[in-house]
C-alpha positions as CSV (number, residue, x, y, z in Angstrom):
1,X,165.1,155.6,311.7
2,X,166.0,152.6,309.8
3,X,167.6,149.3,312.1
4,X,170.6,147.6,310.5
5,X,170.0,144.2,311.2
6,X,173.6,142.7,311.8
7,X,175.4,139.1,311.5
8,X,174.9,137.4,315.0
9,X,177.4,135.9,317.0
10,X,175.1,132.2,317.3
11,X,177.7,130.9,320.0
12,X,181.0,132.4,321.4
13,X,183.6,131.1,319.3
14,X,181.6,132.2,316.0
15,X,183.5,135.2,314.3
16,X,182.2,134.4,310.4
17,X,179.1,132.2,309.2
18,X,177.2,131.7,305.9
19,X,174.1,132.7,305.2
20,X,172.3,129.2,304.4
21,X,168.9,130.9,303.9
22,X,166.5,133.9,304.5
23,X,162.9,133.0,305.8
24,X,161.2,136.5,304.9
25,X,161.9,138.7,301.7
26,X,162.1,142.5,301.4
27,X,158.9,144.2,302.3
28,X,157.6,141.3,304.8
29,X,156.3,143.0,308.2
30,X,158.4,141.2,311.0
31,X,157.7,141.6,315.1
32,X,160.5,140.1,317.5
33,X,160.8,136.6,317.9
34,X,159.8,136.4,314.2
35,X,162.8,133.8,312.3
36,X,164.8,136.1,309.7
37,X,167.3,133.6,308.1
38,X,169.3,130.5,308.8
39,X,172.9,130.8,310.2
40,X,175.8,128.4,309.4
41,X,178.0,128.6,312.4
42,X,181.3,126.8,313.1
43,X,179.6,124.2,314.7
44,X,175.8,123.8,313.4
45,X,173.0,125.4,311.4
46,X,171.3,127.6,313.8
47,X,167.7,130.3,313.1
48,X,168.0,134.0,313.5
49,X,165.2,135.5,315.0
50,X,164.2,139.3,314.9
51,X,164.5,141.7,317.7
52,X,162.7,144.6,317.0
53,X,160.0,144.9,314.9
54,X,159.3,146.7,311.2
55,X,159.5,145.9,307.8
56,X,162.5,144.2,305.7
57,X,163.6,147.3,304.0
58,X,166.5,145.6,302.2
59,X,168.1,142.5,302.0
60,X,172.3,142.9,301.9
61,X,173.9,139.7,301.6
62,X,172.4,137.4,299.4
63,X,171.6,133.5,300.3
64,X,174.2,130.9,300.3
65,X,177.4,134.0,301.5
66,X,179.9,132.6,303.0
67,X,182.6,134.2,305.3
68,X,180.1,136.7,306.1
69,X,181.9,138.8,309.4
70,X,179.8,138.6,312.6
71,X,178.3,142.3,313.0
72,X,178.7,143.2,309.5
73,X,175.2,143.9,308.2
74,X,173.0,141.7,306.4
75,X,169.2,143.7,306.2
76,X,167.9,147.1,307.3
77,X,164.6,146.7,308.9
78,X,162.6,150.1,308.5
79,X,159.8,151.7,310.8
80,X,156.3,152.1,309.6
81,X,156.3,155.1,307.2
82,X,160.1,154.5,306.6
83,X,161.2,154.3,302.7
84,X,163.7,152.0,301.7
85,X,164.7,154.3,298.8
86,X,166.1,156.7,302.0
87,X,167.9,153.8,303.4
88,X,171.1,154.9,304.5
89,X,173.8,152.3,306.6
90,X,176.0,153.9,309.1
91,X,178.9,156.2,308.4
92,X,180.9,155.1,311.8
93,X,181.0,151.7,310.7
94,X,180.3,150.4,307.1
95,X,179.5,147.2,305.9
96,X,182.4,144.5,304.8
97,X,181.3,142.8,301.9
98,X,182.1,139.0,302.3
99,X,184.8,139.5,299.6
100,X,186.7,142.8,301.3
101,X,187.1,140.8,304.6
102,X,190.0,139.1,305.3
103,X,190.6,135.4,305.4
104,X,191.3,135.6,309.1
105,X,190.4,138.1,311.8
106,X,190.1,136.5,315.0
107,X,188.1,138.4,317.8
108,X,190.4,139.6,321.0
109,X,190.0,137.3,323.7
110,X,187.5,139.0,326.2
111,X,189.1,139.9,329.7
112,X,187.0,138.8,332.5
113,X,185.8,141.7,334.8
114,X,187.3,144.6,332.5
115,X,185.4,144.8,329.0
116,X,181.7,145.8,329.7
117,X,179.2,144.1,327.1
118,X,181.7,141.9,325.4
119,X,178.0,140.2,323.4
120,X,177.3,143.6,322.5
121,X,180.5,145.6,321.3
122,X,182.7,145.0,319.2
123,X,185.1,147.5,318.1
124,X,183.0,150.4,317.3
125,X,180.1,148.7,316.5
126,X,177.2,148.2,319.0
127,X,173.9,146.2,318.9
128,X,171.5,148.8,320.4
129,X,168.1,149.8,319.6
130,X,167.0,152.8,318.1
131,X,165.6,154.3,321.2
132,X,168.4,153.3,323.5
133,X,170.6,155.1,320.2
134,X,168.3,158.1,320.7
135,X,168.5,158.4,324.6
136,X,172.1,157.8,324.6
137,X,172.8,160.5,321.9
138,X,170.8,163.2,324.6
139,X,172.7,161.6,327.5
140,X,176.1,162.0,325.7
141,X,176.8,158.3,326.6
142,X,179.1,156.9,325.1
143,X,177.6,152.9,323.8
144,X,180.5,151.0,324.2
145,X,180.4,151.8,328.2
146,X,177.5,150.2,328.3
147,X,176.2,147.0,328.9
148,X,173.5,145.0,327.2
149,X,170.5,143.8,329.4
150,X,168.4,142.7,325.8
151,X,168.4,139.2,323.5
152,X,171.9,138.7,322.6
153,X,173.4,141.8,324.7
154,X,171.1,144.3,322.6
155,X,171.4,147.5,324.5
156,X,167.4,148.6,325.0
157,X,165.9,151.5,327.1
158,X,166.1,150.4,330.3
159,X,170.4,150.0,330.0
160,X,171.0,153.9,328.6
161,X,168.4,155.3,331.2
162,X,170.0,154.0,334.3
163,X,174.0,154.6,332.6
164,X,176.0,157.7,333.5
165,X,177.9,159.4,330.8
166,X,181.6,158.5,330.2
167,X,184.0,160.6,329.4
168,X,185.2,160.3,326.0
169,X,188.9,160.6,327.0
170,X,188.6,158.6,329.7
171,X,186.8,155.1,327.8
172,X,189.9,155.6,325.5
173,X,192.5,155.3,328.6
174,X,190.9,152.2,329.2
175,X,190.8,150.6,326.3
176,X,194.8,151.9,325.6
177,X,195.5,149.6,328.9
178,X,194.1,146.9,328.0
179,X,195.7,146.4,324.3
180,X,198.9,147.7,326.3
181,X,198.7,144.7,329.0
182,X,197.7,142.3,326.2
183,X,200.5,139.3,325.2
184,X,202.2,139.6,322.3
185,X,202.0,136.6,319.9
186,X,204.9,134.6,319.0
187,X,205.7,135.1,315.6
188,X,205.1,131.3,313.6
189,X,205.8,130.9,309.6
190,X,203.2,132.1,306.8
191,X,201.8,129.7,305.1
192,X,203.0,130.8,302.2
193,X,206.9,130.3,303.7
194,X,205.9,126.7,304.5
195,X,204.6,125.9,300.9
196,X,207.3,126.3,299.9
197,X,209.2,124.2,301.7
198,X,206.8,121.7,299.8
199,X,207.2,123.8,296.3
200,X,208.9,120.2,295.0
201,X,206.5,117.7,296.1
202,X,202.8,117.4,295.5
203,X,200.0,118.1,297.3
204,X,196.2,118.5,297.9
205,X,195.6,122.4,299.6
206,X,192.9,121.7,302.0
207,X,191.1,125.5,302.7
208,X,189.8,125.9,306.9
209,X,186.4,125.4,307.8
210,X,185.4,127.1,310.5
211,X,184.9,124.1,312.6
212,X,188.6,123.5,312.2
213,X,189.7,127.0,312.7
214,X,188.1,126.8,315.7
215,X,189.5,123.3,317.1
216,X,193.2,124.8,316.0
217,X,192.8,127.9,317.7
218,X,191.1,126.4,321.5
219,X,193.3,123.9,321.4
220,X,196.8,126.2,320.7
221,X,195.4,128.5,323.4
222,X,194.7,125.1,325.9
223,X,198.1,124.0,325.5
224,X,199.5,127.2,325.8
225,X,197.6,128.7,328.5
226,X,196.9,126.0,330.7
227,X,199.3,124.3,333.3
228,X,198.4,120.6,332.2
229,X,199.6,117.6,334.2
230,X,198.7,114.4,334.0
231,X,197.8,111.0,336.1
232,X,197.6,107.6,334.8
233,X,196.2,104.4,336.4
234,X,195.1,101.3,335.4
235,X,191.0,99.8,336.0
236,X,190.0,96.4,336.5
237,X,187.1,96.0,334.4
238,X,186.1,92.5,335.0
239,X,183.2,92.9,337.7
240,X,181.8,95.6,335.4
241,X,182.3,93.8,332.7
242,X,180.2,90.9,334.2
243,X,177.8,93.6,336.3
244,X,177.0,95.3,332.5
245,X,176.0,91.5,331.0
246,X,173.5,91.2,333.5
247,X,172.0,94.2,333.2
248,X,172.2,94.3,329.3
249,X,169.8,91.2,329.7
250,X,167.3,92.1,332.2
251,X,166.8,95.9,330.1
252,X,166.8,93.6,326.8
253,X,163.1,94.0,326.9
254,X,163.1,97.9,326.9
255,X,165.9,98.2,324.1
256,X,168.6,99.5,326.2
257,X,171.9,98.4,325.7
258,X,174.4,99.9,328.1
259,X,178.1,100.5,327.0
260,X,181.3,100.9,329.2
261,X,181.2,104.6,328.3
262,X,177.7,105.2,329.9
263,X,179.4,103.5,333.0
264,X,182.6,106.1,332.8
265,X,180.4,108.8,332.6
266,X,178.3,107.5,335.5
267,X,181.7,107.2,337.2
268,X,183.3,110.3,336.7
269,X,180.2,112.3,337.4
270,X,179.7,110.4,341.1
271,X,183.4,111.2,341.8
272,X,183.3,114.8,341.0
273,X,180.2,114.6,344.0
274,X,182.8,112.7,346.2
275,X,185.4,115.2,345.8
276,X,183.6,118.4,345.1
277,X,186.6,120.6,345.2
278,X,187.5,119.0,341.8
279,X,184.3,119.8,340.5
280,X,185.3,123.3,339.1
281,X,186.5,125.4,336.0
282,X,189.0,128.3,335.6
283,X,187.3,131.7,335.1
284,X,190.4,134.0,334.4
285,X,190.8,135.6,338.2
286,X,188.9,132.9,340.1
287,X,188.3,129.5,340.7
288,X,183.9,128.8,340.4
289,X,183.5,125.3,341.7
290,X,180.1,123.7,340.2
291,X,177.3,122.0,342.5
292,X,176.2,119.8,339.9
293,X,178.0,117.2,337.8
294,X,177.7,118.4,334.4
295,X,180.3,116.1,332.2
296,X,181.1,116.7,328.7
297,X,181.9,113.9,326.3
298,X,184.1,113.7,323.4
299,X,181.6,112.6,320.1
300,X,184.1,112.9,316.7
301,X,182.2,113.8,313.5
302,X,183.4,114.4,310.0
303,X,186.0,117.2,310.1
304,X,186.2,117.9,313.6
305,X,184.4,116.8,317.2
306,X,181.8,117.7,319.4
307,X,181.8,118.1,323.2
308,X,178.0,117.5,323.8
309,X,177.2,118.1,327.9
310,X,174.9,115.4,330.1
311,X,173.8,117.9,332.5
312,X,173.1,116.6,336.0
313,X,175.3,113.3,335.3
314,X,175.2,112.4,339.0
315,X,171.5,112.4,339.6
316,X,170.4,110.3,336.5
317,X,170.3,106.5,336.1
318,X,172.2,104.1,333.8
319,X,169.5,103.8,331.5
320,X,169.0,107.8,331.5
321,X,172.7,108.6,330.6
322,X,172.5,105.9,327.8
323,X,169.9,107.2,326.0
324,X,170.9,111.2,326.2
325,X,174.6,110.0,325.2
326,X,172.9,108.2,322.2
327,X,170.8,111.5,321.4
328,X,173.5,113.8,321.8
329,X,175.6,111.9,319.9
330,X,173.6,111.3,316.8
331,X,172.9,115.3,316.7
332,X,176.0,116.0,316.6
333,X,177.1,114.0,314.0
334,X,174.2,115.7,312.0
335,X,175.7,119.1,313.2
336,X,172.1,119.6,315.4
337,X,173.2,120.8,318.7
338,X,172.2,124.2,319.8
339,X,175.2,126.0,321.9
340,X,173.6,125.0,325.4
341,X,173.9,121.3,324.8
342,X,178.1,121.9,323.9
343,X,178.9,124.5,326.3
344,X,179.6,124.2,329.7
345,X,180.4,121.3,331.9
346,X,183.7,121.3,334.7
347,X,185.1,117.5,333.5
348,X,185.5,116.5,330.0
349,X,186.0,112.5,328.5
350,X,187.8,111.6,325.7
351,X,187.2,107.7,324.6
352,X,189.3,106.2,322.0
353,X,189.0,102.6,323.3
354,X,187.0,101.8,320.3
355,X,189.7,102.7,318.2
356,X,192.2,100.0,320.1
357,X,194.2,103.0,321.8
358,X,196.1,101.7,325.2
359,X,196.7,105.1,326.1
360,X,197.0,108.8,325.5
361,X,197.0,112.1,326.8
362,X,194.1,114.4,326.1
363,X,194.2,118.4,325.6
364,X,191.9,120.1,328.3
365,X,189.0,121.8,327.0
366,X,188.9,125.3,328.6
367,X,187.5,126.2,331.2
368,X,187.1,122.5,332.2
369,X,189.3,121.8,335.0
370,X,189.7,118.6,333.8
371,X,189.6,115.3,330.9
372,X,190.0,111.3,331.3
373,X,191.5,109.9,328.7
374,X,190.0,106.6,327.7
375,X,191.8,103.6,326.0
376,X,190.9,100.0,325.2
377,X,189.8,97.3,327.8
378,X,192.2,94.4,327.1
379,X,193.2,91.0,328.1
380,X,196.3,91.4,330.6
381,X,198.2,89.4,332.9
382,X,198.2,90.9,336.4
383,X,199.3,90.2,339.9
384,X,196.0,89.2,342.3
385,X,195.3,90.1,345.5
386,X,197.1,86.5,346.7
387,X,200.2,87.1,345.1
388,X,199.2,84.7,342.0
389,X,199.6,85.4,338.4
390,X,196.4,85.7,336.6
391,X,194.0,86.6,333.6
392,X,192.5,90.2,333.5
393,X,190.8,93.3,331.7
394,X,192.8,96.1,331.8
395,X,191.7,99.6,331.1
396,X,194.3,102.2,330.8
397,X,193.4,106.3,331.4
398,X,194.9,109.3,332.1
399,X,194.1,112.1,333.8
400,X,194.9,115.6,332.2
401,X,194.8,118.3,334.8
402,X,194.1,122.2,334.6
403,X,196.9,122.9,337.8
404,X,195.6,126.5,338.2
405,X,191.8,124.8,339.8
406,X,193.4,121.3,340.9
407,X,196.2,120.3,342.8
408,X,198.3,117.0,342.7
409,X,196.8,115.4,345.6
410,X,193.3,116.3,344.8
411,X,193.7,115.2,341.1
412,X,194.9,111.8,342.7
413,X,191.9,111.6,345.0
414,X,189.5,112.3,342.3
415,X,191.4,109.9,339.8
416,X,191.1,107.1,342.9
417,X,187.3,107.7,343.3
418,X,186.7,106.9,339.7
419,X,189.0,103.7,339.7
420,X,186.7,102.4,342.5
421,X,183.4,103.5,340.8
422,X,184.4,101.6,337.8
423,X,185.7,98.4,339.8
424,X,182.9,98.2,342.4
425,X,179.8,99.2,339.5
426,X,177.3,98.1,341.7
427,X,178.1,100.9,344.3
428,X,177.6,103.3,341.6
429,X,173.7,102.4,341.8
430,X,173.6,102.4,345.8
């Protein structure tokens, strides 16, 4: 039977793409891991490759769509022998057009240990294969009980062979207590109402990419959701200062140039190993503290930012982290970065030294634990250790902290470790 090949979700805040491109056209004979088109995401331009294999039957949604719903679907791929003049989509579930979708239709926030196959359901359509659909159908299982073991959360043979029918009745029950548990949102103005506050005045309407959705809708839910609190001290910079000369000239040679942030990332990621119990994320009902010091770093691009993660900050050198911050960077701005190399991470930074900020608070990223907040090195006078006024750089940060994964006095001890990675550099390479 024909295989309705459907919009992927590319990366877990996606709930609409465009279609940039399709690399085959209708009659080409595909096998799985064969590229099918090119995705526009919220965050980058990604290939979508086959999963089963057949022939392009038909092609639904032209090149170039926008707003194209994730699931809705795109191509029917056909067995061989299969016509495409029999071609006929599925009655449970029809296809939105990109135009009878509406402008906003966020996904329901999964709930960690009680929706089964959140990659592969959603609402009553399921990414399955035509086998599992056929062994399922003779089971009586019900797919949306089921979860996905295949690319993407596919549902293949191996996940309807080993399931045990659901009752109907019963799959309904649960889904009827989760909506019931679910929070009610608080009510905010249309956007029409607040236009016309503005009916008198002009203005420039500015329409939502998805990049933007997406920052307004994480970062509502962060400041919302999360318990933030925040700590604030002040770094000497001086010795590093001085430290990062030295070194700057001896890896002159090699075209490395070292900046203060690749010494705060260094920083941060030792003291997340010095105080491990930091080191962690919030994962709805539990706390999961990380072995590794994977740190994410603010990068801003043109209409939004970038979180790009330096996996294994602790274990790499100076040099290492320089040249992987540079990379990352520089794909971002292009919009380059596949979802592994922005996901993840327990500790976030946010630098806007450059920019001349003294100081400000940052918005956790969820599920990060934590974010430093990074202003501007400057010339201040201070207080030395022999009670004499004096001459010194001054770097202001704060501390935003998730309070559900870190407490006070362990946010403190964390914040201390970094202050003394960043004033004693040379430690950082002992």
């Amino acid at each position: 039977m024909p295989t309705e090949i459907l919009m992927p979700a590319l990366s877990p805040t996606m709930e609409e793409g465009t279609l940039a491109k399709w690399l085959v056209n209708e009659g080409d004979t595909v096998s799985a891991g064969d590229l099918l088109a090119e995705i526009e995401t919220d965050k980058a331009t990604m290939e979508f490759e086959a999963v089963d294999e057949g022939v392009i039957g038909k092609i639904l949604i032209a090149e170039g769509s926008a707003n194209v719903a994730v699931n809705s679907v795109i191509a029917v791929l056909l067995d061989d022998g299969e016509s495409a003049a029999n071609i006929k989509l599925s009655t449970a579930a029809p296809t939105p057009t990109a135009s009878e979708l509406p402008a906003e239709a966020p996904a329901p926030a999964p709930m960690v240990g009680t929706t089964p196959a959140p990659s592969a359901v959603t609402g009553t359509r399921v990414f399955a294969t035509p086998l599992a659909r056929r062994i399922a159908a003779d089971k009586g299982l019900d797919l949306t009980q089921i979860s996905g073991s295949g690319p993407k959360g596919r549902i293949v043979k191996a996940d309807v062979e080993s399931a045990t029918a659901v009752p109907k009745a019963e799959a309904a029950v649960q889904q009827s207590a989760i909506t019931s548990t679910a929070p009610t949102p608080t009510a905010t103005p249309s956007s029409d109402a607040i236009a016309k506050i503005y009916a008198d005045r002009k203005y420039e309407e500015i329409q939502l990419d998805g990049m933007r959705k997406t920052i307004a809708a994480r970062l509502t839910e962060a400041k919302q959701t999360v318990p933030h609190f925040y700590l604030r001290r002040d770094i000497h910079l001086d010795d590093l200062m001085s430290f990062r000369s030295q070194l700057n000239k001896q890896l002159a040679a090699r075209e490395i140039k070292l900046s203060v942030n690749d010494f705060i990332i260094k920083a941060c990621a030792l003291a997340l190993q010095s105080v491990p119990a930091a080191n962690a994320v919030w994962a709805g009902d539990r706390v999961l503290q990380m072995e590794a010091s994977d740190v994410a770093v603010a990068v801003a691009i043109e209409g939004g930012l970038f979180t790009p993660v330096l996996r294994d900050s602790d274990t790499k050198s100076l040099s290492a982290l320089s040249a992987e911050m540079k990379d990352l960077a520089t794909r971002a701005r292009d919009r380059k970065l596949a979802p592994h190399e922005y996901l993840g991470g327990s500790f976030a930074i946010s630098n806007l030294g450059m920019f001349g900020i003294d100081n400000f608070d940052a918005v956790i990223n969820p599920p990060h634990g934590a974010i430093l907040a990074v202003g501007a090195g400057k010339k201040k006078p201070v207080v030395n250790s022999d009670g004499d006024l004096s001459v010194a750089t001054v770097m202001s940060v704060t501390l935003s902290v998730d309070h559900r994964v870190i407490d006070g006095a362990l946010a403190a001890e964390l914040l201390n470790e970094i202050v003394s990675n960043l004033e004693n550099p040379m430690l950082m390479l002992a």
